[in-house]
KEDO-312572 format. One record per residue (C-alpha): residue number from 1; residue in three letters; chain; y, x, z. Coordinates in steps of 0.02 Angstrom, whole numbers, plus 32768, in hexadecimal, padded with zeros to 4 digits. Each point is the difference from the previous one (the first is absolute). Example, Ala and Ser with C-alpha at 12.3 -4.5 7.8 and 13.67 -1.06 7.14 Angstrom:
// KEDO-312572
BADREN  num  residuo  cadena     y     x     z
BADREN    1      Ala       A  7F1F  8267  8186
BADREN    2      Ser       A  80AC  8045  7FDF
***
This chain:
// KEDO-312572
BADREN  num  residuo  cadena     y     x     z
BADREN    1      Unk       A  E7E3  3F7F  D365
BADREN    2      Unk       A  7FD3  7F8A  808A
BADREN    3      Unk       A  7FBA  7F6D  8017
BADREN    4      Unk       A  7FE5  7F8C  8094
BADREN    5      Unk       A  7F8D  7F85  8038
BADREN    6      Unk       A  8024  7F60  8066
BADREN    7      Unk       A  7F6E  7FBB  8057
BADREN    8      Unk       A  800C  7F4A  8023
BADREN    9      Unk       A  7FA0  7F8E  805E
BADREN   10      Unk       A  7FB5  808E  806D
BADREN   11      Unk       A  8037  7FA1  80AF
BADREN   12      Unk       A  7FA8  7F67  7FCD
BADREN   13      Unk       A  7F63  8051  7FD3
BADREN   14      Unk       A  7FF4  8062  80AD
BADREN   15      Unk       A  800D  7F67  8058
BADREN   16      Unk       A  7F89  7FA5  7FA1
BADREN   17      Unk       A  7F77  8096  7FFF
BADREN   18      Unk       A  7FC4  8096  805D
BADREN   19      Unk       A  80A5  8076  800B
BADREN   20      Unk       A  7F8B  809C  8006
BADREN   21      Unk       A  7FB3  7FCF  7F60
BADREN   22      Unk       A  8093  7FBD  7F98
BADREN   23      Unk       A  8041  8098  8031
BADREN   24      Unk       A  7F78  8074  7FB0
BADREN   25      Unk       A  8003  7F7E  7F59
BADREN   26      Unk       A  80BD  801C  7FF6
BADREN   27      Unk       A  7FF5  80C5  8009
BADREN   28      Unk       A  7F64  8003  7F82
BADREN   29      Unk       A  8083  7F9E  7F97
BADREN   30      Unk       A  808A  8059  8002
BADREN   31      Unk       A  7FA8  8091  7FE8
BADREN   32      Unk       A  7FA8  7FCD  7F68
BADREN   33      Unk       A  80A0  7FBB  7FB2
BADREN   34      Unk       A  8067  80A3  8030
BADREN   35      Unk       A  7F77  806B  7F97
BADREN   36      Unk       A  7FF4  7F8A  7F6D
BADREN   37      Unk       A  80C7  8008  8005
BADREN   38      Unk       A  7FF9  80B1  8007
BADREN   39      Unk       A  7F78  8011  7F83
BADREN   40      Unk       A  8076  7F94  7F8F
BADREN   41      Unk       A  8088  8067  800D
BADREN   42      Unk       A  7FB0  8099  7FD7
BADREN   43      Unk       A  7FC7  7FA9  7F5C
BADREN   44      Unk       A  80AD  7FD2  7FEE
BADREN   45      Unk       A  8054  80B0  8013
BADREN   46      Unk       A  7F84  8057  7F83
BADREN   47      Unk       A  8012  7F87  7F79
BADREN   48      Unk       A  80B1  8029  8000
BADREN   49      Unk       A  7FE4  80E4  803F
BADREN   50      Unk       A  7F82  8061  7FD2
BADREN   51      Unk       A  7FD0  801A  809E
BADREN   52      Unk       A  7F4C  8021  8047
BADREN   53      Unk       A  7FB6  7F80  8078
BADREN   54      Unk       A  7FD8  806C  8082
BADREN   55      Unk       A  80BF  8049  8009
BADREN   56      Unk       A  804E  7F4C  8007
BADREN   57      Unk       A  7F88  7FE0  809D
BADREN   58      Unk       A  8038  8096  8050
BADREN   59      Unk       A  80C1  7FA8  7FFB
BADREN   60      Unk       A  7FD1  7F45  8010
BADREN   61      Unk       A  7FCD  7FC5  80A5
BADREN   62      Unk       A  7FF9  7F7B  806F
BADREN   63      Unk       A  8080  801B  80A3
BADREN   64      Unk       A  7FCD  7F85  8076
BADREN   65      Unk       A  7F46  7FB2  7FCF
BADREN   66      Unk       A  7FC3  7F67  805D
BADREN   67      Unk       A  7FB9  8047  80A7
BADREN   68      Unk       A  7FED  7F98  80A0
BADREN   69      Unk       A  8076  8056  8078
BADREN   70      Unk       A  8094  7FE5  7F61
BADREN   71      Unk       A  7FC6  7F61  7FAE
BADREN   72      Unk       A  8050  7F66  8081
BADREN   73      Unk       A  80AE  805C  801B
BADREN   74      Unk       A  808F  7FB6  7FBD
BADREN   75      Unk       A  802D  807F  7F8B
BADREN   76      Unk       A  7F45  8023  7FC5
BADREN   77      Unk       A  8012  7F6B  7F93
BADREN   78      Unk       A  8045  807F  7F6C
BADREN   79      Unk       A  7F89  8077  7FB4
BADREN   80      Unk       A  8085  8091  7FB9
BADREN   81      Unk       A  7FBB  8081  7F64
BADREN   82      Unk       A  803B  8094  7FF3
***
């Protein structure tokens, strides 16, 4: 399963505000939505397996979370699951 996330507006909002601190919002953000996501699709996966939480966690995990040095390249703009 995998599922992406386009950010848009991002440019706009670093011009119009402190880069440093848009940039710390936007990786809080990401973050947060990434774990509810994943915290979703855990809920998902054992309403359809009888599988225990903690063994679904051990398999489902974020590749590439929202961290500064990642976050503004081009191709950062897709958060993969695996």
């Amino acid at each position: 399963m995998e599922i992406s996330i386009k950010l848009e507006g991002v440019e706009k909002a670093l011009r119009k505000f402190d880069p440093d601190i848009v940039r710390r919002a936007a990786n809080q953000a990401i973050n947060r939505v990434a774990g509810s996501a994943r915290t979703e699709a855990s809920k998902l996966i054992r309403q359809e397996y009888n599988i225990k939480a903690s063994r679904v966690s051990d398999y489902l995990m974020i590749e590439a979370p929202g961290q500064k040095e990642t976050l503004w390249k081009p191709s950062s703009q897709v958060a993969a699951w695996v």
